[in-house]
C-alpha positions, 0 to 999 in steps of 0.5 A: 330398202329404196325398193321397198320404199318405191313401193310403199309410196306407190302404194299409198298413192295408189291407195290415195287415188282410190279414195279420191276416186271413191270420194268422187262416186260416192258424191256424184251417186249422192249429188244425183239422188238429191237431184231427183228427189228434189227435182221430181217434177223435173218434167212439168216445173219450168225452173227444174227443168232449166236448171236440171239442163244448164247446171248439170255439168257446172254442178256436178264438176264442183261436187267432184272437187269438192269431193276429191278435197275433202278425202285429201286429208285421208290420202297418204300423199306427200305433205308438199304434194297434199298442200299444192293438190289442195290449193289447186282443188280449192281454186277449181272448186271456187271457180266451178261454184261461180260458173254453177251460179251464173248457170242457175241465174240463168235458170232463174230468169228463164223460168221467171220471164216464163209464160210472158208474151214478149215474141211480139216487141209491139203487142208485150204489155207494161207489165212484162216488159217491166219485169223483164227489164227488172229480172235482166238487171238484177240477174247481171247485178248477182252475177256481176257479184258472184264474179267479184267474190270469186275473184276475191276468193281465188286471189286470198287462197294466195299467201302473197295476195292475203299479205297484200290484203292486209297492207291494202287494209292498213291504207284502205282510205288513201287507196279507196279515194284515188280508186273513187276518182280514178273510176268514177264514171266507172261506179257512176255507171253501175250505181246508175245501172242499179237504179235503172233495176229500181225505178225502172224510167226505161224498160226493155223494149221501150220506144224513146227520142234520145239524142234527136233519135227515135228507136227501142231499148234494145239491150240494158247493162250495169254500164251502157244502154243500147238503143236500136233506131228506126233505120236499125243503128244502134245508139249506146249510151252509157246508163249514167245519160238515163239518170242525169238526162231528160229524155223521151219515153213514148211507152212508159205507161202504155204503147198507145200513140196518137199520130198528127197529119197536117195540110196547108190547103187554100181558103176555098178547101171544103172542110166538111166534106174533107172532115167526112172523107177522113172519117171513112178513110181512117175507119176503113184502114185496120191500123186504127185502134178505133179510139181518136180520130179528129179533123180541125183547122188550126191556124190561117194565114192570108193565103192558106189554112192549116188542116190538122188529122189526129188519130190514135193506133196500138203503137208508135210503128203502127201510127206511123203507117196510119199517118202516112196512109192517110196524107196519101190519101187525103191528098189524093181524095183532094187532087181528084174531087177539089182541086181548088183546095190546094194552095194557090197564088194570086196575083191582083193587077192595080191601077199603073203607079204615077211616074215619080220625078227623077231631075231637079227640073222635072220636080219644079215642073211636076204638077202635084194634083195628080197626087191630090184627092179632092173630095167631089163638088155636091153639084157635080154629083149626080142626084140618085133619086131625082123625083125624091120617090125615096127607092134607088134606082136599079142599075143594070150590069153590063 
């Protein structure tokens, strides 16, 4: 009787293996006619190619378990043998779903972004880097989902984790309140994330001045923003900085920039000779967008005048250039042609100022005259025009 009882139960698993492992072909060969039926124009349909190559192993490993748990109730398993083979399949199939919709998101959004010209960061128009940034974000936000059920729906295939459930329920309001303060900044940081997904006030790409430091948006998460300054630093900040925070945006309706040049030059500068030297200057460099370019002067003082140079370029990397090219070369034009232009002190030599009395003796001997501008006698004035012939004479210069 044991023996015959050793082979009965070898033979009923035997028997349950081939029907699992038949329940797995079967739903492969089917899995895989409904690919390629569904997916015909797999060649030439971007999100069919892409979720065809990033889903093909989550896919299939999640239609296999789930196979292998739906012919466990035609097995001749043990009964212990069948409940623990079936959490477990359940707990794989969970998380096999999870990673085939992470993988599919992926597909979504390669295929969406599909066709956009972002390879060049300074020539991507507004508009697809605005829904770049909207299909990054909320990519992350289902995937971020999808994470928090799955987890969800791994811990409730426990008994112990439903019993907490339900007493986590029953004091859902306390515990809901000491969590919104414990994690405050958390939830204020994805609620800020979402709502950079909405209202889009910094998009990928996008040139900003946050903190004193100019850079792109490099990177956008539910919880933190990376900013990549001129000198390739990078600056994160939390999203919530973007939602409370004044910050500015040079990109946010077009990349088109107008740059500054100023000059303190002296009173004798040539103005419009410089104004036309700028206007060759600038039309000759190909950074110049051909839209701006302005030469004025703006302010005076006693000794100098300040020259302003506005000029527009495609973006803020190319203004930059632009300005630099032309102060050099201003400059230069300026060295070479006037250099009576720059900046110069002056030094005016007056009269020698009266000795001012140190002693109480030099006081009362001072003659206080010197001081005194009297106003000259008519008789010692001499007559201009003493034949009264009513013209002045011509006084030669030495």
């Amino acid at each position: 009787m044991p023996e015959d009882t050793v082979v009965e139960q070898a033979v009923n698993v035997a028997l349950s293996l081939g029907i699992m492992l038949g329940a797995v072909v079967v739903a492969l060969l089917l899995y895989l006619a409904v690919v390629r039926i569904v997916f015909r124009v797999g060649n030439v349909d971007v999100f069919a190619r892409e979720a065809r190559h990033r889903c093909r192993w989550p896919s299939r490993t999640t239609v296999a378990l789930l196979a292998v748990l739906a012919s466990l109730p035609f097995t001749e398993l043990p009964e212990a043998l069948t409940t623990r083979l079936a959490h477990l399949l359940s707990v794989g199939a969970i998380v096999a779903g999870t990673w085939t919709f992470l993988r599919l998101s992926l597909a979504v959004e390669v295929t969406l972004l599909d066709g956009l010209e972002l390879d060049d960061v300074e020539e991507a128009s507004p508009w697809a880097r605005r829904r770049q940034t909207r299909v990054i974000l909320l990519r992350r936000v289902f995937s971020g989902l999808a994470i928090l059920v799955a987890i969800g729906g791994v811990l409730l295939t426990f008994d112990t984790a439903r019993t907490l459930g339900q007493s986590l329920i029953a004091s859902a309001g306390i515990i809901g309140l000491i969590a919104g303060i414990a994690a405050q900044a958390t939830l204020g940081n994805l609620i800020a994330g979402i709502q950079l997904a909405v209202a889009e006030p910094i998009r990928i790409d996008d040139v900003v001045v946050v903190e004193g430091e100019w850079g792109n948006i490099e990177e956008i998460t539910l919880t933190y923003v990376v900013v990549r300054t001129w000198d390739r630093r990078r600056l994160v900040l939390p999203t919530s900085f973007f939602v409370g925070n004044s910050f500015q945006n040079w990109t946010r309706n077009g990349t088109q920039v107008i740059g500054h040049v100023s000059w303190m030059l002296d009173h004798r500068a040539p103005i419009e000779a410089m104004r036309q030297e700028f206007h060759r200057q600038v039309e000759a460099n190909p950074l110049w967008d051909g839209d701006i370019a302005v030469l004025q002067v703006i302010d005076t003082t006693s000794a100098t005048i300040q020259v302003r140079a506005l000029m527009t370029a495609p973006n803020s990397g190319k203004v930059w250039d632009l300005r630099c090219a032309i102060r050099e070369g201003l400059l230069t034009w300026l060295v070479r042609t006037h250099p009576e232009a720059l900046p110069a002190t002056r030094l005016i030599e007056g009269a020698p100022t009266p000795e001012v009395p140190q002693t109480p003796r030099e006081v009362e001997d001072l003659d206080v005259t010197q001081f005194l501008h009297r106003s000259p006698d008519p008789e010692s004035v001499p007559n201009p025009d003493p034949q009264r012939t009513g013209q002045w004479p011509v006084i030669p210069r030495p």
